[in-house]
N, C-alpha and C positions, 0 to 999 in steps of 0.2 A: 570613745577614742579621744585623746589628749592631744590637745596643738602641738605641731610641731615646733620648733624655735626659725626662725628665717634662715635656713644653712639648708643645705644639701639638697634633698628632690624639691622643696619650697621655695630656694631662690632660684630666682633668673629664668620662671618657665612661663613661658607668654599663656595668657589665656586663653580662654574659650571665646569664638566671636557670639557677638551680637546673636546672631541667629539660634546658637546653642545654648548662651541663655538663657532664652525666652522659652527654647523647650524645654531644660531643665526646672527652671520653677514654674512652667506646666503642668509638667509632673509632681512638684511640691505640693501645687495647688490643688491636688488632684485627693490628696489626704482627708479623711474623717473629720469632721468637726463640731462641736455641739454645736446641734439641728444646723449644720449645713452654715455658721456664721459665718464661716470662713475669716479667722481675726487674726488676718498675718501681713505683713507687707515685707518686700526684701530688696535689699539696695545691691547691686551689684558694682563691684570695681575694682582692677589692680589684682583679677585671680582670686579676688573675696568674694564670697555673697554673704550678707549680714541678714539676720533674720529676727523682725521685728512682731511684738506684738501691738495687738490694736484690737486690747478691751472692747472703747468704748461699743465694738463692733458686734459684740456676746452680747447675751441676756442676764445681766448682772444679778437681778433677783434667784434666780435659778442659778446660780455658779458666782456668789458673792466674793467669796475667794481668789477667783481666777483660776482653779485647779483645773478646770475643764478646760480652760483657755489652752494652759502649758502643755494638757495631755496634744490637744491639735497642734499643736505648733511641734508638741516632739515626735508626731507622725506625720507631718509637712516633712520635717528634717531628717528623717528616715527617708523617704522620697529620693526629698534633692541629694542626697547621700547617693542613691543608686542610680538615678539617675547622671550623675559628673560620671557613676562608673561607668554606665553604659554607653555615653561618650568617651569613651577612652583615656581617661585620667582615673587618678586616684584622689579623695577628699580628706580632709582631716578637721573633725569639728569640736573648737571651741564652744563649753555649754559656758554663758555669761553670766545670767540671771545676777543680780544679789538685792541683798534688801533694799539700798539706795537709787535701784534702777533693776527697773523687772522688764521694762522694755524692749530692749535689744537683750534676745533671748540666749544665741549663737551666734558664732563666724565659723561660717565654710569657708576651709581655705582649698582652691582648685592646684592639685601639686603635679607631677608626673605624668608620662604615658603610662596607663595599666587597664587591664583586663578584668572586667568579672568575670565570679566563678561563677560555673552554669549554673548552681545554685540559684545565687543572688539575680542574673541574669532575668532566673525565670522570677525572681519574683517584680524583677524592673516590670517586664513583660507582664506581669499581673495588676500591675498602678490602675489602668483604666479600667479592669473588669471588675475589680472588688466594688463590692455594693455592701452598705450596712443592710442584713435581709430584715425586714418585717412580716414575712411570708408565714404560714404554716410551715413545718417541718413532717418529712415523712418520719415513719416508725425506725427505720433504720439505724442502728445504735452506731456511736460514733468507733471506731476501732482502735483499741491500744495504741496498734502505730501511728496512725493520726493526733491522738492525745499527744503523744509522747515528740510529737514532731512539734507540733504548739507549745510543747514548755521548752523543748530545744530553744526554737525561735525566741521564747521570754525570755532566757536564760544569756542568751547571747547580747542583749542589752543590760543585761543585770539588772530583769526581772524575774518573776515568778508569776507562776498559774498554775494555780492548783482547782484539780476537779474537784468539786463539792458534792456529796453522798448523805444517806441518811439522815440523823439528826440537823445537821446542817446545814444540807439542803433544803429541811423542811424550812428551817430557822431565815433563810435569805430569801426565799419564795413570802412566807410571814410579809417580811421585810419591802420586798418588793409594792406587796399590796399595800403595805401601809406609806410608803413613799406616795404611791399614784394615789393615796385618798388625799394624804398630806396637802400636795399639789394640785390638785382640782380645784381645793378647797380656799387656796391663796389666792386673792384676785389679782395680786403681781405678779408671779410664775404666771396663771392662767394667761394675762394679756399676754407675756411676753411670749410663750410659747405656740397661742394662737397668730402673734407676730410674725412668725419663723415658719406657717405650718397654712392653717387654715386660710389667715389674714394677711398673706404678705403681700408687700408693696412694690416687693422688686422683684421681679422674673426669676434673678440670677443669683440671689440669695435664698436658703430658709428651705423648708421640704414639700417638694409640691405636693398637690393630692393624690395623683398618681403611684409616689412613692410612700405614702402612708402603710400601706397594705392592706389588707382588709379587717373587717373589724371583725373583734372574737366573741364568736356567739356565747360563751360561756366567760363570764366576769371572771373567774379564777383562773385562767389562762395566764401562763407566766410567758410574755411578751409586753409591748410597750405601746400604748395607742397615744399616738400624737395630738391625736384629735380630743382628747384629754374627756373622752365620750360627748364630744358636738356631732349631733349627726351632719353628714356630709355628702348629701346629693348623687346620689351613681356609685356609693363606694361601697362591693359588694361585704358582704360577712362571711365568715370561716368556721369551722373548727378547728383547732390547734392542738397539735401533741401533746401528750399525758406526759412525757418524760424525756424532754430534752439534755441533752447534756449541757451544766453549767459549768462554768469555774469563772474564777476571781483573778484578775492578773493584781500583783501585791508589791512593795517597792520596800526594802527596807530602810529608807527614810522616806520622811516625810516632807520637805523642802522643795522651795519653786527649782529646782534642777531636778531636787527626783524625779518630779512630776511631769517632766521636760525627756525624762529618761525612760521613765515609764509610755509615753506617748512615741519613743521610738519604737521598745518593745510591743505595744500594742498596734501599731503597723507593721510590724514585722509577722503576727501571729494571724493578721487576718492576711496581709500578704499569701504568707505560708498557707493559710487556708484556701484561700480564693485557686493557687494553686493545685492541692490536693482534693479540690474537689466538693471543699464543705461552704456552708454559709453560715455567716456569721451572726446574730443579732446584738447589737449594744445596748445594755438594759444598765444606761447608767443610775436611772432616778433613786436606786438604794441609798447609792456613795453621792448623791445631791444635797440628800437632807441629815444634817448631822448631827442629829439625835439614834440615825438610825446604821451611819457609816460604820460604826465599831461592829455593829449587830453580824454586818457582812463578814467580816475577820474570825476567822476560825480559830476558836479559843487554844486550840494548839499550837497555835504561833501568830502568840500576841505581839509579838516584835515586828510583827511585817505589820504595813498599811495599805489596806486595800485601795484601789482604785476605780475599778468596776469592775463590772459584773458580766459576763459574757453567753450567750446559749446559742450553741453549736451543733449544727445536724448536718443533714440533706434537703434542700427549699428550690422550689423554683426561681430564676434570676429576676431581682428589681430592676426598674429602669434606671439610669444614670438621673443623678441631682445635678443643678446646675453648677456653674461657676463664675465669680466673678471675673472681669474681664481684663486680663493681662496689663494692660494701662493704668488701672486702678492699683494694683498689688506690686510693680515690678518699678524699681529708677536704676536706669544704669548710668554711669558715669566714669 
C-alpha cells in the first residue's frame, strides 16, 4: 500500500494515545523472526510509527545479507498494519529501504476512523496464537482449499507460493539436507545459532528449549533442528511425516523492499494459516546458503526469487517464544 500525500483522511486526525501504541507494536512485536532475534525498534509520533531495523541484533554469519532481517521486519509490519485496524483506524505504509539507508525500513502512517474486514479481523485475532511449528505433523494432507487460501494471502502482498511436487520436491528436500550439513559444519553459524537456541543469554531473546521440538529419530526428516544435533537434556525424540506439504513463498524481485514485501506476505499466510487450522514450520536454512537458494526456485519460473521454504500440515501447538520487552523496542515522542 503507497503513502498517502498529507490531504484528506491523513491530515488533521489526532492519534492513537499512548496506551494504544504500546499495544499496537505489541502486536508488531509479536511477528516471526530469525531464531526469535527480534531486530526491530519503532519510534512513534505525530500519527507516525517509523519502523527501524537493528541488524546488529541478527546473526549475521547466517543472514550476511540481512534478507532474513527485512523478511521480520515485513512480518512485524503486517502486524502493526492490523493491528492500527483493529483499533479503529486505517494505516497506510511507506516501504523506505534504499541503498543509502537500509535502516529505517517503513512509515506507518495512523489515518482515519475505519473497520476491519472479518477477514483481517480474524487474522489480528490470530497475532498471538501463531507459533513457527517444529512438531511432527499428522498424515492428514493439506486440502486444496487451504492451499489455495495460503497463495490468496501471498498474492495479496504481491507474493507467491507455490506447492512444490515431484521432481522438485525431491530437488528442495536435496537442498534442505545439504543446507543443514553446510551449517553444522561452519563454526560461525554453529556459535551464532547455538546463541539464539541452546546457549542464550537472555530469557527474552532466541528459541528456548522448550520450543525446539523434538528431535527426529530419523536424519532425512524434512524439518529443522535448531539444536543443529547438540544433544539436549529432556528433549524427547519423534517420528516425523513422510510427506508434508511444502511450498516456496517467491518475490519477483529481489531487493531490500521485496524482501520487506515478502515478509508481509509471509505473515499474512501463516496468519491465514494459524487461522484455518494448519501449522506452519519455517525451514528457511535452503534460502540461507547461497550456493543452494537458486536450487530452491522452480526451474519454471526462473524470474521469481525464492525466499523460503515453508511445510504445512496438521501439528500439535508450540509454546509461545519470548519477547523483548516493550521499553527496549518502542520511543514515543
Amino acid at each position: 500500500m503507497a503513502e498517502t500525500p498529507g490531504s484528506g483522511p491523513w491530515s488533521a486526525q489526532p492519534s492513537l494515545d499512548r496506551e494504544a501504541i504500546e499495544a499496537v507494536v505489541t502486536a508488531a512485536a509479536w511477528a516471526p523472526s530469525i531464531l526469535n532475534c527480534q531486530p526491530w525498534r519503532f519510534h512513534a509520533y505525530q500519527g507516525v510509527v517509523d519502523v527501524f531495523a537493528v541488524p546488529e541484533a541478527a546473526p549475521l554469519h547466517l543472514d550476511p545479507t540481512c534478507r532474513e532481517v527485512y523478511l521480520s521486519l515485513g512480518a512485524a509490519v503486517l502486524n502493526l498494519r492490523l493491528a492500527i485496524g483493529a483499533h479503529g483506524r486505517s494505516a497506510a505504509v511507506q516501504v523506505l529501504p534504499t541503498p543509502l539507508d537500509r535502516t529505517l525500513v517503513a512509515r506507518v502512517r495512523i489515518g482515519s476512523r475505519a473497520q476491519l474486514s472479518a477477514e483481517e479481523q480474524a487474522l489480528y485475532d490470530a497475532i498471538r496464537l501463531r507459533r513457527s511449528s517444529r512438531n511432527p505433523f499428522s498424515d492428514q494432507p493439506v486440502s486444496y482449499e487451504d492451499l489455495m487460501r495460503l497463495q490468496d494471502a501471498a498474492s495479496v502482498e504481491g507474493a507467491h507460493l507455490d506447492a512444490v511436487t515431484g521432481r522438485h520436491r525431491s530437488t528442495i528436500v536435496e537442498a534442505l539436507h545439504d543446507a543443514d550439513r553446510e551449517q553444522r559444519s561452519d563454526p560461525a553459524v554453529v556459535h551464532e545459532v547455538r546463541g539464539l537456541t541452546v546457549g542464550r543469554e537472555r530469557s527474552d531473546v532466541g528459541v528456548p528449549v522448550e520450543s525446539l521440538g523434538p528431535r527426529p529419530l530419523d536424519p532425512s526428516a524434512v524439518t529443522r533442528d535448531l539444536a543443529l544435533g547438540q544433544h539436549v537434556p529432556g528433549r524427547p525424540a519423534a517420528d516425523f511425516e513422510d510427506e508434508a506439504l511444502l511450498a516456496v513463498l517467491l518475490t519477483s524481485a529481489d531487493e531490500t523492499a521485496d524482501w520487506l514485501r515478502a515478509g508481509m506476505a509471509l505473515e499474512r499466510v501463516l496468519l491465514t494459516a494459524t487461522v484455518r487450522g494448519l501449522s506452519v514450520g519455517i525451514l528457511s536454512h535452503a534460502t540461507e546458503e547461497a550456493d543452494l537458494r537458486g536450487v530452491v526456485r522452480d526451474p519454471t519460473t526462473a524470474w521469481r526469487h525464492p525466499q523460503i521454504v515453508l511445510r504445512i500440515g496438521y501439528g500439535d501447538p508450540m509454546p509461545p517464544t519470548p519477547r523483548r520487552p516493550l521499553a527496549e523496542i518502542l520511543e514515543v515522542s
